[in-house]
mmCIF file of the N, C-alpha and C atoms, coordinates in Angstrom:
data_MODEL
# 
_entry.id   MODEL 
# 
loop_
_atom_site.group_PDB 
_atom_site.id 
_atom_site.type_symbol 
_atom_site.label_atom_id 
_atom_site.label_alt_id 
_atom_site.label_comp_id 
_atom_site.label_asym_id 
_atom_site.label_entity_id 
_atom_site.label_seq_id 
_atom_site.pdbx_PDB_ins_code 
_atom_site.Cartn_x 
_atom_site.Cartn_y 
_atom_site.Cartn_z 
_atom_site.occupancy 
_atom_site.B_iso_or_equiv 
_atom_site.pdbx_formal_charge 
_atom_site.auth_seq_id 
_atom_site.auth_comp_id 
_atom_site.auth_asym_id 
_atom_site.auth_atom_id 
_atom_site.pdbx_PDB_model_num 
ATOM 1  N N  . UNK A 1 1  ? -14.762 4.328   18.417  1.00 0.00 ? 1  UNK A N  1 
ATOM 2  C CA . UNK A 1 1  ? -13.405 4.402   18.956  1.00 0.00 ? 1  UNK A CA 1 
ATOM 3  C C  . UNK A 1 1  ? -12.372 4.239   17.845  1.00 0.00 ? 1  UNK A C  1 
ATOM 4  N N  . UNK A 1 2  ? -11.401 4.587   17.829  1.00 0.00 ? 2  UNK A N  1 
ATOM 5  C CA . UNK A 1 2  ? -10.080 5.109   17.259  1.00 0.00 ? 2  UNK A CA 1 
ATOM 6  C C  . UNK A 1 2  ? -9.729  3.719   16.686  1.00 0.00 ? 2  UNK A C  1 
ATOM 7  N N  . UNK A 1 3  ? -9.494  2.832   17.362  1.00 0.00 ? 3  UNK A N  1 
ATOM 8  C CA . UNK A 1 3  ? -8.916  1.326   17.204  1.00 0.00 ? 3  UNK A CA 1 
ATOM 9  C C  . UNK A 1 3  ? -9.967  0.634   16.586  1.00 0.00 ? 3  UNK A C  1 
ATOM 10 N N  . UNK A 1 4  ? -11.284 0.751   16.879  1.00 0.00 ? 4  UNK A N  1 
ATOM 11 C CA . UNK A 1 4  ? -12.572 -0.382  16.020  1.00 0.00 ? 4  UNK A CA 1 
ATOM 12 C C  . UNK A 1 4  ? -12.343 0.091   14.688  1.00 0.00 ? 4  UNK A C  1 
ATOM 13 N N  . UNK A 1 5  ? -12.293 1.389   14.525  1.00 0.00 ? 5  UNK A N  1 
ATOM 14 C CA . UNK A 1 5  ? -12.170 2.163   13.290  1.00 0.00 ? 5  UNK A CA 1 
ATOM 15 C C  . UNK A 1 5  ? -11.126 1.556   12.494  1.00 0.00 ? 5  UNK A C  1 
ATOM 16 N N  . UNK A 1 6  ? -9.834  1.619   12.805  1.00 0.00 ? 6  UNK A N  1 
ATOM 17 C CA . UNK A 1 6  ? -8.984  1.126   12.368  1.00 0.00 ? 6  UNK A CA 1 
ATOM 18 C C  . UNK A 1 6  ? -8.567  -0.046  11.968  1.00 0.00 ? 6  UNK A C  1 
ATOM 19 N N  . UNK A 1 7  ? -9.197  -1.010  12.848  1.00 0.00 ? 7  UNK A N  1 
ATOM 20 C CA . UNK A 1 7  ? -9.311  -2.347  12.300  1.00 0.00 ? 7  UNK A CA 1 
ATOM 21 C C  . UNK A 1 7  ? -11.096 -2.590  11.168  1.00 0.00 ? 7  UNK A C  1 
ATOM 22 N N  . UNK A 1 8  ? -12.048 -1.570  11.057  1.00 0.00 ? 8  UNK A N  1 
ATOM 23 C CA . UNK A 1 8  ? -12.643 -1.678  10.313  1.00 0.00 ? 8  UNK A CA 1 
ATOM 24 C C  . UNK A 1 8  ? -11.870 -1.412  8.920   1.00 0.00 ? 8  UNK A C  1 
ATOM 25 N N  . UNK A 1 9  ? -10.741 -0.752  9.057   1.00 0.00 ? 9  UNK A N  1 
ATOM 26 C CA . UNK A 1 9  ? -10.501 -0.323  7.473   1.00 0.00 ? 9  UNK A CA 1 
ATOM 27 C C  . UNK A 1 9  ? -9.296  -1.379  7.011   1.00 0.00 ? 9  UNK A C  1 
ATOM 28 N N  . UNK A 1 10 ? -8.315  -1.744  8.182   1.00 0.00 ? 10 UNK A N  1 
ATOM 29 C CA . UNK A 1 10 ? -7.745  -3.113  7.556   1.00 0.00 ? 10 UNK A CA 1 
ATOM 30 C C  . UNK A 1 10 ? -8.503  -4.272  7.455   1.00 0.00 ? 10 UNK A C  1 
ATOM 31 N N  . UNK A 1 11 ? -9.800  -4.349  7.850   1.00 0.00 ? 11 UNK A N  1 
ATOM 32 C CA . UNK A 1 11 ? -10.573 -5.866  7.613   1.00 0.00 ? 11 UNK A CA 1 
ATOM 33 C C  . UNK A 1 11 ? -11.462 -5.548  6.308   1.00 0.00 ? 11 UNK A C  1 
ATOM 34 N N  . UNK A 1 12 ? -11.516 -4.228  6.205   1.00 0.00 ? 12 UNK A N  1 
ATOM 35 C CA . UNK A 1 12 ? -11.735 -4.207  4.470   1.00 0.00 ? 12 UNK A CA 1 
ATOM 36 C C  . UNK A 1 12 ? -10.819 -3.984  3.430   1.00 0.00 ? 12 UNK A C  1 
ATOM 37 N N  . UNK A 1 13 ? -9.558  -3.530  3.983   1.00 0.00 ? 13 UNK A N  1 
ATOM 38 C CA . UNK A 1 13 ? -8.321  -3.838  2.891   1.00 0.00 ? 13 UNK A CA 1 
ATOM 39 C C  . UNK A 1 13 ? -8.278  -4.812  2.558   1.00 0.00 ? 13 UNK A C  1 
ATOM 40 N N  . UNK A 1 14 ? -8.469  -6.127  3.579   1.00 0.00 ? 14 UNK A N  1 
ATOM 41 C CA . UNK A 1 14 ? -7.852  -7.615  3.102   1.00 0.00 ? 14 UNK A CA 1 
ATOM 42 C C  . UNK A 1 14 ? -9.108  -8.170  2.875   1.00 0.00 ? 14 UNK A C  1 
ATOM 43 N N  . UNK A 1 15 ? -10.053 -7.628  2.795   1.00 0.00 ? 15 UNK A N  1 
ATOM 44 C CA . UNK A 1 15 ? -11.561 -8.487  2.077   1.00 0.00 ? 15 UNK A CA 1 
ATOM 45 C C  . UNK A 1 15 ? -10.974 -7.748  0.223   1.00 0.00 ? 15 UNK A C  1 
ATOM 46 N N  . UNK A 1 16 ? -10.729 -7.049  0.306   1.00 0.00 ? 16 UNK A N  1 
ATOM 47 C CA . UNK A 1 16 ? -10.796 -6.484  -0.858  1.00 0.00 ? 16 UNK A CA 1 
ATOM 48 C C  . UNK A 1 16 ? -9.626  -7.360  -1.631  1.00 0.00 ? 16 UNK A C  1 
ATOM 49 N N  . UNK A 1 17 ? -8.652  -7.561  -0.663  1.00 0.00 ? 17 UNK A N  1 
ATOM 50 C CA . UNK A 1 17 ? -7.314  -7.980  -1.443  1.00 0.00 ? 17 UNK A CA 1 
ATOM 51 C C  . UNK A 1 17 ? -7.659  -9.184  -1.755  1.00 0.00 ? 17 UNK A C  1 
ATOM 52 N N  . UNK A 1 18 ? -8.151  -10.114 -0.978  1.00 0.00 ? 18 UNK A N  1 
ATOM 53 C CA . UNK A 1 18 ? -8.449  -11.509 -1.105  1.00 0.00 ? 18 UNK A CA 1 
ATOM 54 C C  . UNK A 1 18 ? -9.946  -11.377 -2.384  1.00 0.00 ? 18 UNK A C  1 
ATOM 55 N N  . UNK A 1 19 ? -11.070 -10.250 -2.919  1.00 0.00 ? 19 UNK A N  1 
ATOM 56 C CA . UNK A 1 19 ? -11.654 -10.402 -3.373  1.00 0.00 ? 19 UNK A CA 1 
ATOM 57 C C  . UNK A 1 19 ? -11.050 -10.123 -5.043  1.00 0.00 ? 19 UNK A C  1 
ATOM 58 N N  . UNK A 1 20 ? -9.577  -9.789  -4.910  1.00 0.00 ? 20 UNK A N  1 
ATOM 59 C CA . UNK A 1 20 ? -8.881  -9.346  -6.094  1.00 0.00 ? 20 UNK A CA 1 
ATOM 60 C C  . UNK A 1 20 ? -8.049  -10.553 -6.391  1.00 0.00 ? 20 UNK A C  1 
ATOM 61 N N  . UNK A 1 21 ? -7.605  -11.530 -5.446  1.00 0.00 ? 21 UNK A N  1 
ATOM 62 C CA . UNK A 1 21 ? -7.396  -12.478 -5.712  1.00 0.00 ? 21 UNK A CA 1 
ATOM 63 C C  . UNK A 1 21 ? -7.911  -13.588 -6.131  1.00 0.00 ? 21 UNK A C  1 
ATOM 64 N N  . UNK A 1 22 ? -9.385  -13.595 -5.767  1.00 0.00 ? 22 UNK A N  1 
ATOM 65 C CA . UNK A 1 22 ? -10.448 -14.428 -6.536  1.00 0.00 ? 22 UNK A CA 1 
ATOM 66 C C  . UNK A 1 22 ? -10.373 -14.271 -7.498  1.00 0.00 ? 22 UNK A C  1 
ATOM 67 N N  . UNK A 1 23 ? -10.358 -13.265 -8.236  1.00 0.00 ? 23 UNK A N  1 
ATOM 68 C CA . UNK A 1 23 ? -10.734 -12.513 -9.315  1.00 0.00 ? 23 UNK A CA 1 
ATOM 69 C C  . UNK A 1 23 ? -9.791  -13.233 -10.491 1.00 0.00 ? 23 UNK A C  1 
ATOM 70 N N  . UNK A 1 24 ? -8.444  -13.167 -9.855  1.00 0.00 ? 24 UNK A N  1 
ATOM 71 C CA . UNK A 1 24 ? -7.314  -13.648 -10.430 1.00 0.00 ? 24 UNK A CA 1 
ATOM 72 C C  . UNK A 1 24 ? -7.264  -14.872 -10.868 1.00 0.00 ? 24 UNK A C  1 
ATOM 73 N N  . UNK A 1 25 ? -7.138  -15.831 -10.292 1.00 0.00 ? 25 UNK A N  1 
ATOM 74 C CA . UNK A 1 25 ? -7.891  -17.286 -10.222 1.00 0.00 ? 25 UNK A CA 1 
ATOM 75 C C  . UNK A 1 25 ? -8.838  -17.809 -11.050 1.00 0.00 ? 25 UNK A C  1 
ATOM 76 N N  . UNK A 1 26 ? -9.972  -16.651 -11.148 1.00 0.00 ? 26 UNK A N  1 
ATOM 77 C CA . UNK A 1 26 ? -11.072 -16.937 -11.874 1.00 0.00 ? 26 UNK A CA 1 
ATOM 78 C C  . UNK A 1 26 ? -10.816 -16.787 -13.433 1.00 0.00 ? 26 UNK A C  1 
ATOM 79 N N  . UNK A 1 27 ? -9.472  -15.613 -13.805 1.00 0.00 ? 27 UNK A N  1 
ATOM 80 C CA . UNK A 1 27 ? -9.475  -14.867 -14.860 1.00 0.00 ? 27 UNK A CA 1 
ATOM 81 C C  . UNK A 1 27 ? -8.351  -16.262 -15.606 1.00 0.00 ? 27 UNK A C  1 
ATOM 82 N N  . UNK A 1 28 ? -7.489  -16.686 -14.699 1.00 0.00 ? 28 UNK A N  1 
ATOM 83 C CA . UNK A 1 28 ? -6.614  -17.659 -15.167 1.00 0.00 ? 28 UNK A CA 1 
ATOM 84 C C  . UNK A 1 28 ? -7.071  -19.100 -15.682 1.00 0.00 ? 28 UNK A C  1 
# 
């Protein structure tokens, strides 16, 4: 469905964003 879909791809935008923010953290 149209909507699972869609929230599959913002719940991997913000895994990604938050895994770029680790990143950040880690680098500092």
């Amino acid at each position: 469905r149209f909507i699972e879909k869609r929230a599959g791809l913002v719940q991997r935008f913000f895994s990604q964003r938050d895994q770029k923010r680790e990143g950040l953290v880690l680098s500092s």
